[in-house]
KEDRENTI-421258 format. One line per 4 residues: for each residue x, z, y of N, C-alpha, C. Coordinates in steps of 0.05 Angstrom, whole numbers, plus 5000, padded with zeros to 4 digits. Example, Ala and Ser with C-alpha at 12.3 -4.5 7.8 and 13.67 -1.06 7.14 Angstrom:
BEGIN
5264,5156,4886,5246,5156,4910,5264,5156,4934 ~ 5257,5142,4955,5273,5143,4979,5258,5157,5001
***
This chain:
BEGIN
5392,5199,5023,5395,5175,5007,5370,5171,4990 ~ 5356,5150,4977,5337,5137,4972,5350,5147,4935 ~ 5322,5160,4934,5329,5152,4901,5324,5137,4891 ~ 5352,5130,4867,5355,5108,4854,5346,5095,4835
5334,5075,4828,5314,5075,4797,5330,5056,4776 ~ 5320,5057,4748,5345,5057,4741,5358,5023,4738 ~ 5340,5002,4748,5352,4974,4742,5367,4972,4776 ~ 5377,4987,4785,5375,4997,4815,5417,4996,4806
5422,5018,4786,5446,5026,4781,5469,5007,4789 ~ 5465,4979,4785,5488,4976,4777,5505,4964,4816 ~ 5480,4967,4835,5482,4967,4863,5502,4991,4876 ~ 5481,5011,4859,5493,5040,4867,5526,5043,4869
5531,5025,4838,5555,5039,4832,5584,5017,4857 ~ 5565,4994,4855,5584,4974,4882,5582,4982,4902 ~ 5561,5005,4913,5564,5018,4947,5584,5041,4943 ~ 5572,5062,4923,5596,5078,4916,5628,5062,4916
5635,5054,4905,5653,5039,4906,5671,5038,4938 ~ 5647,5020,4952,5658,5005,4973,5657,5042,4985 ~ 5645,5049,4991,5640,5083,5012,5666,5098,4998 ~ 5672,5090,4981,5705,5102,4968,5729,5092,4977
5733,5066,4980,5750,5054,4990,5749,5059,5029 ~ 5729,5061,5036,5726,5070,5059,5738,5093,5071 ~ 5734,5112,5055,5739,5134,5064,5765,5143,5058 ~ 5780,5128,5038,5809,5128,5027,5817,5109,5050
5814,5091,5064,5819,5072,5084,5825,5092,5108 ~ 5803,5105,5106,5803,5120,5136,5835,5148,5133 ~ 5821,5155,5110,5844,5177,5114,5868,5168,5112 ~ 5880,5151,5090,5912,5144,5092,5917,5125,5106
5898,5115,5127,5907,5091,5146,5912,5067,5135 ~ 5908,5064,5113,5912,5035,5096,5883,5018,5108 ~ 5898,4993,5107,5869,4971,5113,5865,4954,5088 ~ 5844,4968,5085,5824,4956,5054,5803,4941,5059
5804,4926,5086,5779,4908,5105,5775,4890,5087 ~ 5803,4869,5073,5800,4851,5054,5787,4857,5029 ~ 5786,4880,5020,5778,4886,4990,5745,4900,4997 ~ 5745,4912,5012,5711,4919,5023,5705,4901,5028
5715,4881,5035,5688,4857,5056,5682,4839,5017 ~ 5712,4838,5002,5695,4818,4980,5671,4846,4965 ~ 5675,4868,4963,5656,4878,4943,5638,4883,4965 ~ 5636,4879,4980,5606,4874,5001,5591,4847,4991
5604,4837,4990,5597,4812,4983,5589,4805,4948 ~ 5595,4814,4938,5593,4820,4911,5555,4830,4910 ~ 5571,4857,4913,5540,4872,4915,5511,4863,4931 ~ 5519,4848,4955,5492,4827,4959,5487,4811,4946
5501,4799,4928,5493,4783,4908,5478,4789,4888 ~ 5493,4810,4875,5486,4828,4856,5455,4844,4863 ~ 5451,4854,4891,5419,4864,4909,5402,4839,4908 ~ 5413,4810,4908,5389,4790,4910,5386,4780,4888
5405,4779,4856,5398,4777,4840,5382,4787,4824 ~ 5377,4815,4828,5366,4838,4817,5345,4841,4833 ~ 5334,4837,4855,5310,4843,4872,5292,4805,4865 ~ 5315,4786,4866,5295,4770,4865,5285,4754,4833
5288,4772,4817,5279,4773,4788,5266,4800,4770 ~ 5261,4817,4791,5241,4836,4784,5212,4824,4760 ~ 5213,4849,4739,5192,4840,4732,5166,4866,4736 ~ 5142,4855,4725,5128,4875,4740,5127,4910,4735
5137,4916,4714,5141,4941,4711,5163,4953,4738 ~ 5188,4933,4748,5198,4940,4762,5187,4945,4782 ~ 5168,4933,4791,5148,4924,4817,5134,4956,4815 ~ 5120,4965,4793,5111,4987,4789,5128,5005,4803
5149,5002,4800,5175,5031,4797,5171,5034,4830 ~ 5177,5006,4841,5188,5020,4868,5161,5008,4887 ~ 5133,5007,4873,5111,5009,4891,5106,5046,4891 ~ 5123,5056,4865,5112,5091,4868,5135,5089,4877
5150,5089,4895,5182,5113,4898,5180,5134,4920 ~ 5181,5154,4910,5172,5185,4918,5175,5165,4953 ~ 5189,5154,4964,5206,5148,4991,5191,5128,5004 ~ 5174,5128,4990,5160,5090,4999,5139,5104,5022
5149,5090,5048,5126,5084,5074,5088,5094,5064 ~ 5083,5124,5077,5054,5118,5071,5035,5118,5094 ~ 5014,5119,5087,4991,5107,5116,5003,5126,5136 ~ 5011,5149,5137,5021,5165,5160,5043,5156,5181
5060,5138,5155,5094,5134,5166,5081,5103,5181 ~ 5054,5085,5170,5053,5060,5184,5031,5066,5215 ~ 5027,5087,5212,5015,5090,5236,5027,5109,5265 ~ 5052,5114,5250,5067,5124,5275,5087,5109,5282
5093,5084,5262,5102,5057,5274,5088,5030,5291 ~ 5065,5032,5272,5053,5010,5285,5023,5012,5309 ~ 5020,5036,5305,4994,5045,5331,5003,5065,5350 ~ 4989,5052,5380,4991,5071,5392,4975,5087,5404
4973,5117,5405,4956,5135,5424,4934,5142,5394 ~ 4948,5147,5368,4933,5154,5363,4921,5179,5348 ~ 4894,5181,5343,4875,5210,5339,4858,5211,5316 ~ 4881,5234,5301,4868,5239,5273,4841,5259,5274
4827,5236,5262,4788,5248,5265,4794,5256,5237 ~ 4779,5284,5224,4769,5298,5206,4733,5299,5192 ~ 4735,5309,5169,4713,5320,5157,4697,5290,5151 ~ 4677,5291,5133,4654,5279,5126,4622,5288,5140
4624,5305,5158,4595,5321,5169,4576,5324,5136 ~ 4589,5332,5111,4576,5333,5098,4584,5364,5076 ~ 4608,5358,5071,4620,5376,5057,4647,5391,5071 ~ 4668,5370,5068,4693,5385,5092,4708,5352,5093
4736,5354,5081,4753,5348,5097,4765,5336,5073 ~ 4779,5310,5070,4795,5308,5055,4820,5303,5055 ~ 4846,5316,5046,4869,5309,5057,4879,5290,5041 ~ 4868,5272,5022,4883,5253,5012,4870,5227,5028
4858,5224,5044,4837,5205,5059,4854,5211,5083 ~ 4862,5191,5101,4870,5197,5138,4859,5168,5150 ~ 4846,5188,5173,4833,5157,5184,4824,5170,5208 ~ 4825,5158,5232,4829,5162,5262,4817,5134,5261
4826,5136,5298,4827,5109,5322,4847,5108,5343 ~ 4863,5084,5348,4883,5081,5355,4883,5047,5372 ~ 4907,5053,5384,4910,5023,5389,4932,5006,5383 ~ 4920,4986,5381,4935,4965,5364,4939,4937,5379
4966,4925,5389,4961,4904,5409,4943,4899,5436 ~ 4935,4917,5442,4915,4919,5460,4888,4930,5452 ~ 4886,4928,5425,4852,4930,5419,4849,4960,5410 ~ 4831,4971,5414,4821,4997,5407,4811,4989,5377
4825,5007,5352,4811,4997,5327,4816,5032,5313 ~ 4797,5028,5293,4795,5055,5272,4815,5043,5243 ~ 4833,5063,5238,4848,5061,5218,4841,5083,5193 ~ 4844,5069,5172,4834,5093,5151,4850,5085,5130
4857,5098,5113,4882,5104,5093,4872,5125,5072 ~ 4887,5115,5051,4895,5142,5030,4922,5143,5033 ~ 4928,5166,5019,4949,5188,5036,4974,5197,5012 ~ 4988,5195,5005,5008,5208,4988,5018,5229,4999
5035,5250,4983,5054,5259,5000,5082,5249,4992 ~ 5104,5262,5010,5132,5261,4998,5142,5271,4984 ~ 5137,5288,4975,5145,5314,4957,5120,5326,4946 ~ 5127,5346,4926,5115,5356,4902,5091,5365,4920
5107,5390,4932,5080,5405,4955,5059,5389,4967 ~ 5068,5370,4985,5051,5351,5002,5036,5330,4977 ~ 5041,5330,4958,5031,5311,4934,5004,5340,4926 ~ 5016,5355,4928,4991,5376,4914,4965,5378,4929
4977,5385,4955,4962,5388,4981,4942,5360,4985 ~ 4944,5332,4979,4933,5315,4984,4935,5298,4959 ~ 4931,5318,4934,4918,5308,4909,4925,5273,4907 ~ 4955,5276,4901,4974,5254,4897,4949,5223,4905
4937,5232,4930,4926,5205,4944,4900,5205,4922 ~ 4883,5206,4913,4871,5212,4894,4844,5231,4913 ~ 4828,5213,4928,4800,5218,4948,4779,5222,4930 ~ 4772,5251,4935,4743,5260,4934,4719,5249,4945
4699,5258,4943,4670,5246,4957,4678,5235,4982 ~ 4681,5266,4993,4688,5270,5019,4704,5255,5036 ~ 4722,5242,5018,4742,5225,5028,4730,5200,5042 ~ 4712,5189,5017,4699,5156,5023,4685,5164,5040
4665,5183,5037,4643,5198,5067,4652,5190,5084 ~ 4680,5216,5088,4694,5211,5116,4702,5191,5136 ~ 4719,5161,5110,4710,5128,5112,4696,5116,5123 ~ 4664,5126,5114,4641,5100,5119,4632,5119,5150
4640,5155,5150,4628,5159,5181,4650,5138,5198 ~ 4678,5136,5197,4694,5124,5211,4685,5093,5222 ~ 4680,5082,5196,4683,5053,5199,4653,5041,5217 ~ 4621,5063,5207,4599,5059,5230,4601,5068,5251
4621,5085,5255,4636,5089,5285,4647,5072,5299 ~ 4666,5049,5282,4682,5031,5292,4661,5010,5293 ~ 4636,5007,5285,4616,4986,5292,4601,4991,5322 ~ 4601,5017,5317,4582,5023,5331,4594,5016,5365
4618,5023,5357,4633,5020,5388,4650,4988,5386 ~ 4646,4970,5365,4655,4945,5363,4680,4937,5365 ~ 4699,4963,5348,4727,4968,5339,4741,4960,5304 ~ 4756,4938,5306,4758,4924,5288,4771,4952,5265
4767,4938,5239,4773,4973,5217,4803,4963,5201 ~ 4819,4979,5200,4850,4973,5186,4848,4990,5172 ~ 4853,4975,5139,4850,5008,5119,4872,4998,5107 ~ 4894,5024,5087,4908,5023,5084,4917,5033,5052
4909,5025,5028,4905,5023,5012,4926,5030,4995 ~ 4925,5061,4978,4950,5064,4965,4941,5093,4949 ~ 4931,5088,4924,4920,5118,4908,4919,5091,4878 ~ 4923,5127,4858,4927,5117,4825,4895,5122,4821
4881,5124,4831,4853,5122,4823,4831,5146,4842 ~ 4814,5144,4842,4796,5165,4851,4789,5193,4838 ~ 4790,5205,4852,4796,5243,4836,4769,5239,4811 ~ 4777,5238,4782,4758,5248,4768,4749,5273,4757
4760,5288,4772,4759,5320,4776,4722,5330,4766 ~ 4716,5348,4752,4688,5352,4754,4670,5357,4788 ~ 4686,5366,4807,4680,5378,4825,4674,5356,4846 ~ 4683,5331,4840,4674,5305,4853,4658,5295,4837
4656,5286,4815,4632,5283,4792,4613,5293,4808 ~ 4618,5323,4814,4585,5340,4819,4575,5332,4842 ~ 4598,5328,4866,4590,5316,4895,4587,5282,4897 ~ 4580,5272,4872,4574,5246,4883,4602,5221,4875
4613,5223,4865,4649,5210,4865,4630,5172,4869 ~ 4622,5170,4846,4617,5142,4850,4597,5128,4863 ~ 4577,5151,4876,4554,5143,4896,4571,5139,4921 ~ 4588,5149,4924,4605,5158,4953,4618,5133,4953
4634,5123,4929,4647,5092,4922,4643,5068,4932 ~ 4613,5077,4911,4589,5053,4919,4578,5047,4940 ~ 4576,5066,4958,4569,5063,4991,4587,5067,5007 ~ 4614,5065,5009,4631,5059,5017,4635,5022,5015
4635,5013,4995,4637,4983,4986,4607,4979,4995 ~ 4586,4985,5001,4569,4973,5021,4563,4974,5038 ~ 4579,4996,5053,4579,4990,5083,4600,4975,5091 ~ 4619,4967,5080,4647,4951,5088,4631,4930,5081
4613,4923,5060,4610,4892,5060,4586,4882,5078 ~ 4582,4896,5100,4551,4895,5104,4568,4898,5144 ~ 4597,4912,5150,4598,4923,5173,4603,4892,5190 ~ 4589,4903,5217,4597,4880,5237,4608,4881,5258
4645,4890,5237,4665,4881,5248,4684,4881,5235 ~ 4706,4865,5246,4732,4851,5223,4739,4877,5212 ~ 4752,4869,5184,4764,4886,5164,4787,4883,5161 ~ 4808,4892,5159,4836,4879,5147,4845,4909,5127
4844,4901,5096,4857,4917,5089,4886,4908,5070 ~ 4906,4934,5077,4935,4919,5064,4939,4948,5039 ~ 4944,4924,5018,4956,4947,4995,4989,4951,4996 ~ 4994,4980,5004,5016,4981,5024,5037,5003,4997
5026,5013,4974,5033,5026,4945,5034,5010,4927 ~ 5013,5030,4909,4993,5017,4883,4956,5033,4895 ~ 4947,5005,4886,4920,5008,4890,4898,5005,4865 ~ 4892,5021,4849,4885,5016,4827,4848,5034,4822
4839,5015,4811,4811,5025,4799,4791,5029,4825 ~ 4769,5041,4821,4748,5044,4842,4756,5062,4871 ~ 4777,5075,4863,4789,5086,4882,4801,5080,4906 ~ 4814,5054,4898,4823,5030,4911,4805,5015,4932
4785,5003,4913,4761,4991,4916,4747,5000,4940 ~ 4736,5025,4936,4729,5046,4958,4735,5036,4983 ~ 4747,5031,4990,4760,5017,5021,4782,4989,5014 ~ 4773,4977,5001,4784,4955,4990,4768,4926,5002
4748,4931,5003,4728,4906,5018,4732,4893,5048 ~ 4751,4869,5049,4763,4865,5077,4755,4836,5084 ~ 4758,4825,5108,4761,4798,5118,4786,4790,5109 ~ 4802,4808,5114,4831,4794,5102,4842,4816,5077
4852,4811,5059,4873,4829,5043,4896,4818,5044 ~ 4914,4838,5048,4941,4835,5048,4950,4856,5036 ~ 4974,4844,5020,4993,4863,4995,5018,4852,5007 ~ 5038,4891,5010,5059,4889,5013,5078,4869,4992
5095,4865,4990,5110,4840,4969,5112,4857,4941 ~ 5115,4890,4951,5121,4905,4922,5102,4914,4914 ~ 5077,4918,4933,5050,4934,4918,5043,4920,4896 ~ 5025,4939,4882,5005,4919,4855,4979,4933,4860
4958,4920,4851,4930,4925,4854,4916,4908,4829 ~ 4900,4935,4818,4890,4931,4796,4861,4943,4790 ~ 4846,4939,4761,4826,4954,4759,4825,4983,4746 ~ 4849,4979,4733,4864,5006,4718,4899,5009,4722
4916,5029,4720,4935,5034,4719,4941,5021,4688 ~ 4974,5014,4689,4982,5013,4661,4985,5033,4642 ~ 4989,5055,4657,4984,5077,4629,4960,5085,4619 ~ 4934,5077,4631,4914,5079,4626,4911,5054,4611
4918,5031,4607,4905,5006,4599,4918,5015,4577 ~ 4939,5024,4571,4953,5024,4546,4945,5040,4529 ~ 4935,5064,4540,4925,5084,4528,4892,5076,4509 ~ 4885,5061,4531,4847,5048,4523,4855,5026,4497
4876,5016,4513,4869,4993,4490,4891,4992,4461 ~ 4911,5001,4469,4933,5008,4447,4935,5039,4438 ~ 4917,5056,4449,4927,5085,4441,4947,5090,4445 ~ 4966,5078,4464,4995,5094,4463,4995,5081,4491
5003,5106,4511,5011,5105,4541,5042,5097,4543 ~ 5048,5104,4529,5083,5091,4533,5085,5063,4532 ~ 5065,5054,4527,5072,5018,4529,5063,5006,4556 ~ 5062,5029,4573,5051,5015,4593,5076,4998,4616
5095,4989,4599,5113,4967,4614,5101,4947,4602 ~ 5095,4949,4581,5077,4927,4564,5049,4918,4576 ~ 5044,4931,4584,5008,4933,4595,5013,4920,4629 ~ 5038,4932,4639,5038,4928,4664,5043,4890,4669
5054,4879,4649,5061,4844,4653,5029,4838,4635 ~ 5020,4851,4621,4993,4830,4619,4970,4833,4629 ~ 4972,4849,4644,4945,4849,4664,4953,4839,4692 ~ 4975,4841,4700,4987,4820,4724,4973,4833,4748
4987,4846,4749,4976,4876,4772,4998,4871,4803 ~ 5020,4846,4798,5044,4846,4829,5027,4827,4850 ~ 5043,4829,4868,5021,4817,4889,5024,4790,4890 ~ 5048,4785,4880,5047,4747,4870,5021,4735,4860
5019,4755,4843,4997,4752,4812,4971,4749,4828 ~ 4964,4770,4843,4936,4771,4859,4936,4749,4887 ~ 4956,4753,4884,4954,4727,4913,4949,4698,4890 ~ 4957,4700,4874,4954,4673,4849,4929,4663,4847
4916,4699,4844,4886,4698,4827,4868,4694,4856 ~ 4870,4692,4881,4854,4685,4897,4846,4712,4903 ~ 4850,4740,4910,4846,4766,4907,4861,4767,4934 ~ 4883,4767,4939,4898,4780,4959,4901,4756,4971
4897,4752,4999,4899,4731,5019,4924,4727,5037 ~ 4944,4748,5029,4965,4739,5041,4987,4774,5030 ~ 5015,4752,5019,5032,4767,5010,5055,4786,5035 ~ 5061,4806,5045,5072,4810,5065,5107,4820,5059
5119,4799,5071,5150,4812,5056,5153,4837,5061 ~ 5179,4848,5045,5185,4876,5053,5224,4868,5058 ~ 5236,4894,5065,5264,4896,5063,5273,4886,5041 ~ 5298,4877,5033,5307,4880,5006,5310,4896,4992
5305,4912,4969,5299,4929,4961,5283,4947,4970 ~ 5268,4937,4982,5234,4952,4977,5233,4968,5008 ~ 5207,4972,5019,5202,4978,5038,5211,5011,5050 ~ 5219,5025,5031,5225,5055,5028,5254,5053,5039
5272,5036,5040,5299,5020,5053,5300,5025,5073 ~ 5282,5011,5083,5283,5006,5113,5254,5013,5131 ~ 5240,5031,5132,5209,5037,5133,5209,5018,5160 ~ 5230,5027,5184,5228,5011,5218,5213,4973,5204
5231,4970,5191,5230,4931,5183,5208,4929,5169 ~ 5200,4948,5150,5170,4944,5142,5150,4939,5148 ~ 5151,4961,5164,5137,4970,5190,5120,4943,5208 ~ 5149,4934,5223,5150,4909,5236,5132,4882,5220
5149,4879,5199,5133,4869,5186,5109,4864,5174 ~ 5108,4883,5166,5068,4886,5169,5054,4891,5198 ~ 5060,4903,5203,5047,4903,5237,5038,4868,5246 ~ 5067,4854,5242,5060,4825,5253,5042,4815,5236
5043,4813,5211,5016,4806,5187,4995,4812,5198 ~ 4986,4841,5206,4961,4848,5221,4954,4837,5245 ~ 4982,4824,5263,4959,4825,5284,4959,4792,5281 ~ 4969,4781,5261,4962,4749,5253,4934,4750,5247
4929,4763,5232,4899,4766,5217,4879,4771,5232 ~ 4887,4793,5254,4871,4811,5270,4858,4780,5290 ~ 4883,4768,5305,4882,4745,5330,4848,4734,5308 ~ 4861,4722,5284,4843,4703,5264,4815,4713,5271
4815,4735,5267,4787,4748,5255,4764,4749,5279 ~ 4778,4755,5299,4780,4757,5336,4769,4738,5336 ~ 4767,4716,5340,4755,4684,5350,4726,4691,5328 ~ 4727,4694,5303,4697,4695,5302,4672,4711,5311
4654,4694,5313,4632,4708,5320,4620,4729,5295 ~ 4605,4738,5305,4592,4764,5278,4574,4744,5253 ~ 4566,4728,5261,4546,4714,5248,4569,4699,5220 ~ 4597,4682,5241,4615,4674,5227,4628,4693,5201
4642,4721,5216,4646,4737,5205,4637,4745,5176 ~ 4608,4751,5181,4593,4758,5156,4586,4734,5132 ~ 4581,4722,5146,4581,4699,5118,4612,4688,5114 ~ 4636,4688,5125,4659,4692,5108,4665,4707,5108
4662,4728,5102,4668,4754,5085,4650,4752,5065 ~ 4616,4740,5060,4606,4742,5039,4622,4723,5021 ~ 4619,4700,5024,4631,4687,5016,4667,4683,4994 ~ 4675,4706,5005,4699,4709,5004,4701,4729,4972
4687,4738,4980,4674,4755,4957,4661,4748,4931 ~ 4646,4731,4936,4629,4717,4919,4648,4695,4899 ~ 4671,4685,4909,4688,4663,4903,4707,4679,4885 ~ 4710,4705,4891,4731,4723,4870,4721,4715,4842
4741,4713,4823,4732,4708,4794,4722,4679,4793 ~ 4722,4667,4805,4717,4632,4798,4738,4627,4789 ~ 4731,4619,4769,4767,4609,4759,4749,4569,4750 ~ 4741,4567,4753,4731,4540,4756,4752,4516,4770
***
């Protein structure tokens, strides 16, 4: 079962409910069909009133839920035949970075991702998505690979920032950043990247530079986290439900601000529900985008993608 968060409760307590009457149905042979089918009915009400008035702190909650779909779980749904490539040829390997080549609708394309885990362990092991040098390295060898052989690049966008660890400091953290974001804006071939978590700060960024962006309906993408904004600008990190509605970090907001080019639904209550329908769902987003991107020529390509770029922040 999916853990529960807490504006989540008052759903919980109408399934409990109904899964009680059920099982009291089953054993004393009583038919309680009439009284389950109205609190079925209740409680979807109660799931679409509550999912479709989220505010963004909520959006926060269940873009982190330990359960939520990550680049691993969308690529053993939505690609097939595919081969996890390793290392940076520079230093080693990073396990909060995953990025192969696969196929997708027919087309041979390179996928690259940051990485969560599910649990505490797998969170340790791949430094709660949070990419070293090595990581973006690993990236830009992938994605002049996917030029080189003229394989469109799917990145998959979901870390609370880039490791500011001294030990990336020493290897380069924001040179590695910074040339990551210019080889994606410079590559000649389609980009599609989807913020499929939370995607926040240069970390994000890092493989953030696309022909298309697309944000799951619950992700947020930002330049800072809210406990960080709160902390910078109010000295106190606990206000970051406060921080989270005025910097406007949901994907409404960025699809608003001309940033994200297309919002991708999820399940009702959040993509961690139902990963198969997510799944589906984004998959068809990509290969809308993918067909799009397909008809241009390279020449086209590059000047709308410069372009696309250049127009961020016009608020004119």
């Amino acid at each position: 079962m999916a853990a529960i968060l807490e504006f989540e409760k008052p759903i919980q307590e109408l399934e409990n409910k109904i899964n009680e009457l059920r099982t009291f149905s089953s054993e004393k042979g009583i038919d309680l069909s009439t009284e389950i089918a109205i609190l079925e009915k209740r409680a979807v009400e109660v799931r679409e009133s509550i999912y479709g008035s989220l505010n963004s702190w909520q959006h926060v909650l269940i873009a982190r839920h330990p359960e939520r779909p990550n680049t691993y779980d969308y690529i053993s749904y939505i690609f097939e035949d595919f081969i996890e490539l390793h290392g940076d040829r520079c230093f080693g390997d990073d396990p909060a970075v995953a990025g192969g080549i696969g196929r997708f609708n027919g087309h041979a394309v390179t996928v690259v991702g940051q990485l969560k885990g599910k649990d505490t362990k797998e969170n340790l092991a791949r430094n709660f998505g949070m990419a070293h040098p090595e990581g973006y390295r690993k990236a830009v060898r992938l994605m002049k690979q996917a030029e080189k052989f003229k394989r469109p690049v799917i990145c998959f966008i979901d870390t609370p920032g880039a490791y500011p660890g001294i030990g990336a400091e020493e290897r380069g953290q924001f040179e590695a950043i910074a040339r990551s974001i210019q080889v994606m804006a410079t590559l000649k071939v389609p980009i599609i990247t989807v913020v499929i978590g939370e995607g926040f700060s240069g970390g994000a960024l890092g493989i953030g530079v696309g022909d298309r962006i697309l944000m799951q309906e619950h992700s947020i993408y930002s330049v800072i986290t809210p406990e960080g904004y709160a902390s910078i600008l109010w000295k106190d990190s606990a206000r970051a439900r406060e921080a989270a509605e005025a910097i406007r970090i949901i994907a409404r907001d960025i699809h608003g601000l001309g940033v994200a080019d297309k919002i991708i639904p999820e399940p009702l209550g959040g993509a961690h529900r139902d990963p198969e329908a997510a799944a589906e769902m984004l998959g068809k987003a990509l290969a809308e985008s993918l067909e799009d991107l397909m008809k241009l020529t390279t020449e086209e390509l590059m000047t709308q993608r410069y372009e696309k770029f250049r127009s961020i922040g016009n608020l004119k």
